[in-house]
N, C-alpha and C positions, 0 to 999 in steps of 0.2 A: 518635523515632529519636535516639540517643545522636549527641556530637558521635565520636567514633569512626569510627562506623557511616558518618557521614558524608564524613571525611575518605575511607574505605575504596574509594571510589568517584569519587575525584576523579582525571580522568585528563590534565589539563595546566593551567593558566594561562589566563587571559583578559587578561593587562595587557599584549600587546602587540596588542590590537585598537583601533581607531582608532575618534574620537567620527562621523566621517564615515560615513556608510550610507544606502541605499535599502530603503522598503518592498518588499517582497517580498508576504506573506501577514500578516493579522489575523486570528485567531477569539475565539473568547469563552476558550478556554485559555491561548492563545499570540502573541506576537508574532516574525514571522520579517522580517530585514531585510541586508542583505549589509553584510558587515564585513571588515577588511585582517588578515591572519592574519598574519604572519609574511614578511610585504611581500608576498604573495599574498591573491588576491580569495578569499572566503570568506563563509560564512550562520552567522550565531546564531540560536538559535531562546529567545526569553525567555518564559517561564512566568508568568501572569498568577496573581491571587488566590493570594498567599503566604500570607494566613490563614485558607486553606483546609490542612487536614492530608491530606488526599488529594494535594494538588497536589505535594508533595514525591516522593509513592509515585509518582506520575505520572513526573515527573521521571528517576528512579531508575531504574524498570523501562524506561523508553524509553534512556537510557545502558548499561543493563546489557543490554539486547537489541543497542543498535550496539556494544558492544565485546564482547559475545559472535561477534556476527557477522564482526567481523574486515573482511579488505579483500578485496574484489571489482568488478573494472571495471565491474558493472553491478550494484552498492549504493552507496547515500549510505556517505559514510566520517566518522567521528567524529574529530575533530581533538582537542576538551578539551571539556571540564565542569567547572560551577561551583556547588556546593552552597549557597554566600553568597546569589548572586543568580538559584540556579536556573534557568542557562542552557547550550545545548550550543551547541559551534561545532563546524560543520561544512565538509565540498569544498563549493565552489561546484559549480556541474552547471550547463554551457553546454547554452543551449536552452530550449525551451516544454514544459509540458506536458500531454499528449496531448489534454485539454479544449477546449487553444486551436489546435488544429488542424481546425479547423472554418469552413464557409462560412454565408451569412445563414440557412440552414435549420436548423443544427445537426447539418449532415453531415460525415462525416470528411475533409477534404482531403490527408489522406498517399495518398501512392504506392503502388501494391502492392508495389514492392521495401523502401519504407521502413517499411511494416507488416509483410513476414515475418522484417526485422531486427530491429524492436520485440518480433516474437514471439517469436523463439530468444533474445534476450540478456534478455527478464526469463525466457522459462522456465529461462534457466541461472541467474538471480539466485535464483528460488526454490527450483531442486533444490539448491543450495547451502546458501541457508537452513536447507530442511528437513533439509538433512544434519546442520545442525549445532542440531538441534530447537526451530528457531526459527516458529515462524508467524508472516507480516503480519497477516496479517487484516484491511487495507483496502487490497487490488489493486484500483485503479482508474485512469481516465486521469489526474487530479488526482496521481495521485502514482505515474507516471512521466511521467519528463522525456526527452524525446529534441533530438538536436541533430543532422540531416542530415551537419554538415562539421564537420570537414576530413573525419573519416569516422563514418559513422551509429553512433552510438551512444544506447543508451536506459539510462536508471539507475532505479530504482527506488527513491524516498525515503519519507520521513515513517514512523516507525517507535513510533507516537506509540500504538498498537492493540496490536503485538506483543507475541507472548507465548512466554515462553523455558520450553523442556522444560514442555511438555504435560502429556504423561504424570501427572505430579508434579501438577498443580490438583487440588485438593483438590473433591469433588463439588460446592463448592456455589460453587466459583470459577468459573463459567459470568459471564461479562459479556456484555449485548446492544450491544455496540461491532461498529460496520462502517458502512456507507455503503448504502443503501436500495436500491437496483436493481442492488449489488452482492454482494449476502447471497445466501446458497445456500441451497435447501429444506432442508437439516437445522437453519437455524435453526431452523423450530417446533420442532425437538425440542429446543432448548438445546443443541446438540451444535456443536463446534467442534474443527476438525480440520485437517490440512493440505489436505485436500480443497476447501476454503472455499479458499483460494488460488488453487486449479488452477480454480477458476469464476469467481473474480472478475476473473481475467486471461481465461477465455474470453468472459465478457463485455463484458471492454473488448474482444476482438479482433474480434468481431461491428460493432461499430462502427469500427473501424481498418479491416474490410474493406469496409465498406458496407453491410453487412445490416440496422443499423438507425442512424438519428439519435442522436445523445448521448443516453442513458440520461437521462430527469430527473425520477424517480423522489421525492418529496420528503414520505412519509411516515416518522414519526418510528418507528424500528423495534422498540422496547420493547410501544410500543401497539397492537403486532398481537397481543399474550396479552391484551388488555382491550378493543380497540375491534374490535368486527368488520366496520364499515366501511372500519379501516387492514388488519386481515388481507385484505379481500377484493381490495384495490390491490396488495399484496404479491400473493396468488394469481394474480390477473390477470396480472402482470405477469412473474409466474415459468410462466405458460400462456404468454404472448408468447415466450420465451425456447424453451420447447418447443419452439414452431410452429413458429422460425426454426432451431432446431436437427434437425426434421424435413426440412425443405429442404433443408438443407446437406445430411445425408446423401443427398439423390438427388443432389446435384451430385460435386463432386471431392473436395471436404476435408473428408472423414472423422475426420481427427484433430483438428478442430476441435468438431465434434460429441462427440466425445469425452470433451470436456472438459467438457462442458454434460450430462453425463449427470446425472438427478436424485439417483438412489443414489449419494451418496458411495465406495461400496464398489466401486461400476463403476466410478467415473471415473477415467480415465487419472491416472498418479501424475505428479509433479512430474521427476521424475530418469526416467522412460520418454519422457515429452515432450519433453523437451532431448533424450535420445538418438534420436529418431526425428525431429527436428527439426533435425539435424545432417547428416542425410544430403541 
């Protein structure tokens, strides 16, 4: 990548962030830790293995996915980016997320009012998205954050998966990225779509409502095209998914079920589900 290219995509400053900060999140890409913005509370998020050449593309495509995205009360918002040190700052987002809203079982402990607010305001985070041809591609509780007060709101972050204008992937741009009990049956086919959103949020909502325990799903999801031990976890697991989506339909919430339909081509759209989820 030319230093050009690089400048071409810087979108503020990082010299008025402060040496003081709290760990937040570690993984094997990134380190996330809260930082002072502009004498406001704030997250950077720093990019590990800069002598990896992927790692910049990483970088890049996840800033150019949050400043395509733009602002919305219930999206992470990108503050700046820094192509030196390959790091984005972002809002701070008051609150837990939805993982750690859980008792010693690994049940959901929200409210049913605080779980049909988590519903409407990420379905409105992703008709939005999709409007503007963005796909996450890892909805899950891990990455939304809700905060009950002053008043309930859910944000949906980590943008670290997403992929901007679709369409446009070239056939063999298919990547097996997503989160394991979060992936929709069209992975086996390699197929990724907005649809894969509208499931990964119905299966966080299953668990937000009580139908099931925290997903913890922990095969490695490339190795279901070679190990057919990891397919058959995968299967299983997307047959559990079924069975609790057959239930729901004899109960009331229909448009939950919905969502969880296996055929992408049925399942409820992103911008119909916020509209029916309004009323």
């Amino acid at each position: 990548m030319e230093d050009q290219d690089r400048r071409s995509i810087i979108y503020g400053s990082s010299e008025t962030i402060s040496a003081s900060s709290e760990l937040i999140a570690k993984t094997y890409h990134s380190v996330i830790t809260t930082c002072n913005w502009n004498h406001s509370l704030a997250v950077i998020k720093r990019f590990n293995h800069h002598d990896n050449p992927r790692t910049f593309q990483r970088w890049r495509d996840e800033v150019n996915a949050l400043s395509l995205a733009g602002a919305h009360e219930n999206l992470t918002r990108i503050f700046a980016s820094d192509p030196k040190t390959l790091a984005i700052t972002l809002r701070h987002e008051p609150g837990r997320s939805l993982d750690l809203y859980i008792d010693s079982a690994n049940n959901s402990t929200l409210s049913l009012s605080d779980s049909h607010v988590i519903w409407k305001q990420t379905a409105d985070a992703l008709a939005f998205l999709h409007s503007k041809h963005i796909i996450h591609d890892d909805v899950k509780p891990d990455n939304i954050v809700f905060s009950p007060v002053p008043q309930p709101r859910a944000v949906l972050i980590d943008f670290g998966a997403a992929l901007t204008n679709p369409s446009t992937l070239p056939l063999n741009g298919w990547t097996p990225s997503g989160t394991p009990p979060y992936a929709p049956p069209e992975f086996f086919q390699k197929r990724k779509d907005y649809a894969g959103d509208v499931w990964g949020l119905g299966v966080t909502m299953l668990f937000c409502f009580g139908h099931t325990s925290l997903p913890a799903g922990d095969w490695i999801l490339p190795h279901v095209f070679e190990d057919e031990g990891v397919k058959s976890d995968m299967v299983a697991w997307l047959d559990e998914v079924e069975r609790l989506r057959k239930t729901i339909l004899e109960g009331s919430n229909q448009l939950l079920a919905e969502m969880l339909h296996s055929d992408p081509c049925l399942r409820i759209k992103s911008d119909e589900l916020s509209e029916r989820l309004r009323v």
